[in-house]
LUMTOR-760995 format. One record per atom (N, C-alpha, C): residue in one letter; residue number from 1; atom name; x, y, z. Coordinates in steps of 0.1 Angstrom, whole numbers. Each point is the difference from the previous one (the first is absolute). Layout:
<rs>
(r A NUM CA (X Y Z))
...
</rs>
This chain:
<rs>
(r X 1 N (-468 -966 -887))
(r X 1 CA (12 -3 8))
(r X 1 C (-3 -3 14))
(r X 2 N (4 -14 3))
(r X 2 CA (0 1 15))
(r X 2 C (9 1 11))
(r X 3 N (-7 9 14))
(r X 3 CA (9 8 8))
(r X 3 C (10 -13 4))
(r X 4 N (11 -2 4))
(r X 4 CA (10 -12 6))
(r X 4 C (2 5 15))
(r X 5 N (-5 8 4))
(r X 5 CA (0 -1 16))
(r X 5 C (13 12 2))
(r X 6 N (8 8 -10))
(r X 6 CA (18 1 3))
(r X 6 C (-9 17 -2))
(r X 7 N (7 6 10))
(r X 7 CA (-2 15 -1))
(r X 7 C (7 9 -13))
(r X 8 N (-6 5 -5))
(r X 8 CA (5 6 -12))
(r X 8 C (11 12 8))
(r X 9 N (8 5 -14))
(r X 9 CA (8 6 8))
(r X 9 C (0 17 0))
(r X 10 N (-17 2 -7))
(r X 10 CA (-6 12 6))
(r X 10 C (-9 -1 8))
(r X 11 N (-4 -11 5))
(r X 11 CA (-2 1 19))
(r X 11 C (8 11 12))
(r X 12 N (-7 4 8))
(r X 12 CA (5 4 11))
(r X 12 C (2 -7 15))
(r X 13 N (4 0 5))
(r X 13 CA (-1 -6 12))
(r X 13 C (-10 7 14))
(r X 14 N (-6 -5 8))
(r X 14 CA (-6 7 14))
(r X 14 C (4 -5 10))
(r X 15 N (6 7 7))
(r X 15 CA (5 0 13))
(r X 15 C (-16 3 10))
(r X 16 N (4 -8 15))
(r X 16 CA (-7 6 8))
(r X 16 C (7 5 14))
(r X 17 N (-2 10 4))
(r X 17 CA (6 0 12))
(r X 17 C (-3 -3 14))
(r X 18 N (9 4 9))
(r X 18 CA (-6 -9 12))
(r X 18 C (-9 6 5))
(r X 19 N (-2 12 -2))
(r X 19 CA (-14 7 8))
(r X 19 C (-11 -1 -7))
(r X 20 N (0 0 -14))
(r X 20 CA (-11 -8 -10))
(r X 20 C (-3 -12 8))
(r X 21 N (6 -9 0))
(r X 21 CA (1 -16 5))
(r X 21 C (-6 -2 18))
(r X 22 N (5 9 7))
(r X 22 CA (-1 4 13))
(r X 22 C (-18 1 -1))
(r X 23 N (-1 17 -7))
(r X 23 CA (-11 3 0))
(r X 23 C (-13 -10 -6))
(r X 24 N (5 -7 -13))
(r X 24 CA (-10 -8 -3))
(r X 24 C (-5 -8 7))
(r X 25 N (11 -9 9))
(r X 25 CA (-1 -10 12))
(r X 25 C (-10 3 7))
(r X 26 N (-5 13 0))
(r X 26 CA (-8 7 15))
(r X 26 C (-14 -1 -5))
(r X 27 N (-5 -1 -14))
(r X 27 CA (-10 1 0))
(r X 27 C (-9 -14 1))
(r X 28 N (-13 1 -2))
(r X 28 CA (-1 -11 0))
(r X 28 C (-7 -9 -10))
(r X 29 N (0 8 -15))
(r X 29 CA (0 -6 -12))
(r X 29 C (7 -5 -5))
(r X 30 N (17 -2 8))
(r X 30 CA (11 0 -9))
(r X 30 C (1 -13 -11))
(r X 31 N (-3 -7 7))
(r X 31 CA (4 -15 -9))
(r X 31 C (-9 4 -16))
(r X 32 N (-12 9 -2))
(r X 32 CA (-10 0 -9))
(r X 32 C (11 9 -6))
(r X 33 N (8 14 9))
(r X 33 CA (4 8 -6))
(r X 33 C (14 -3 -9))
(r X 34 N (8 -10 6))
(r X 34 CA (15 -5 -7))
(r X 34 C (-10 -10 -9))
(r X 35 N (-9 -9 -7))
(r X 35 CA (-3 -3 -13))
(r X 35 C (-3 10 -7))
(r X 36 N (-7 10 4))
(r X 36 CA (-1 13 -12))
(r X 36 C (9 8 -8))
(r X 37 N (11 -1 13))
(r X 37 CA (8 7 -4))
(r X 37 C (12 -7 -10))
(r X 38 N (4 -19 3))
(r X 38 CA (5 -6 -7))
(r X 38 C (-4 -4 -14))
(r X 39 N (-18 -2 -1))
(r X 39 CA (-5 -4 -11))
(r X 39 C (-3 15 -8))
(r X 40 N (-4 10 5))
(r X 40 CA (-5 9 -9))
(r X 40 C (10 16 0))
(r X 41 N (-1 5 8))
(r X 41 CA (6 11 5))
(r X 41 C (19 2 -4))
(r X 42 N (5 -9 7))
(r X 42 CA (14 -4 -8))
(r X 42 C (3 -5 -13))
(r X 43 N (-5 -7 -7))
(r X 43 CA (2 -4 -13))
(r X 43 C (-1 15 -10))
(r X 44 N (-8 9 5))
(r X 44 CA (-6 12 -8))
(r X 44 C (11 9 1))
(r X 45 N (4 -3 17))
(r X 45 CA (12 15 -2))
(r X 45 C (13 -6 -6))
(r X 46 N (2 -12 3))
(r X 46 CA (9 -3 -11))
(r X 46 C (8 5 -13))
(r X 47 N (-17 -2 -8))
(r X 47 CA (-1 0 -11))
(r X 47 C (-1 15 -5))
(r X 48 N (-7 9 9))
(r X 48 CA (-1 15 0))
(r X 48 C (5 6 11))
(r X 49 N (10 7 6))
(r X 49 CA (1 5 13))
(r X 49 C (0 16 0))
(r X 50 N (0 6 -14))
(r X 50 CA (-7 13 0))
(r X 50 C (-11 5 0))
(r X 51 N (-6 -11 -1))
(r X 51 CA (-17 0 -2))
(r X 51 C (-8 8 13))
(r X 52 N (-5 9 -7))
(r X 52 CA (-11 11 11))
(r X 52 C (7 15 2))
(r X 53 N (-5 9 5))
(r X 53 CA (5 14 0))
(r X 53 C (9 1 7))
(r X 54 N (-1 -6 14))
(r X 54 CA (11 1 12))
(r X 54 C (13 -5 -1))
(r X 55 N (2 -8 -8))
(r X 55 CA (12 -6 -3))
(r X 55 C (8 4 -8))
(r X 56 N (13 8 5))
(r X 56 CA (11 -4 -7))
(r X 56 C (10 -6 3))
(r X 57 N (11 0 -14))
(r X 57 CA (13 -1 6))
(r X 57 C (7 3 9))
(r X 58 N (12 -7 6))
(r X 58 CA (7 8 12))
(r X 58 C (13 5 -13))
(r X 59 N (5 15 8))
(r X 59 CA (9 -1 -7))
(r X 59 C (16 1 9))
(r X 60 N (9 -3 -9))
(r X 60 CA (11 0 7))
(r X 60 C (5 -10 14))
</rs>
């Protein structure tokens, strides 16, 4: 089956914030750092956003 480009609707969404965004600006990998994070890093949390020990739910 092939993918049609349309987010399934057990995707999650990633937000970035502005001090993410701020901070990223400052370095000076950034441009290498926002394709990593569009082509590889985001697609993953997506698809898993529990994934690893540190992470959980928020609740309430």
């Amino acid at each position: 089956m092939q993918n049609s480009g349309v987010a399934s609707s057990s995707e999650f969404r990633v937000f970035e914030t502005a001090e993410f965004c701020k901070a990223l600006t400052r370095l000076d990998s950034a441009s290498f750092l926002r394709k990593k994070l569009a082509s590889y890093v985001y697609p993953q949390v997506r698809q898993n956003p529990y994934f690893g020990t540190n992470i959980r739910k928020l609740q309430g």
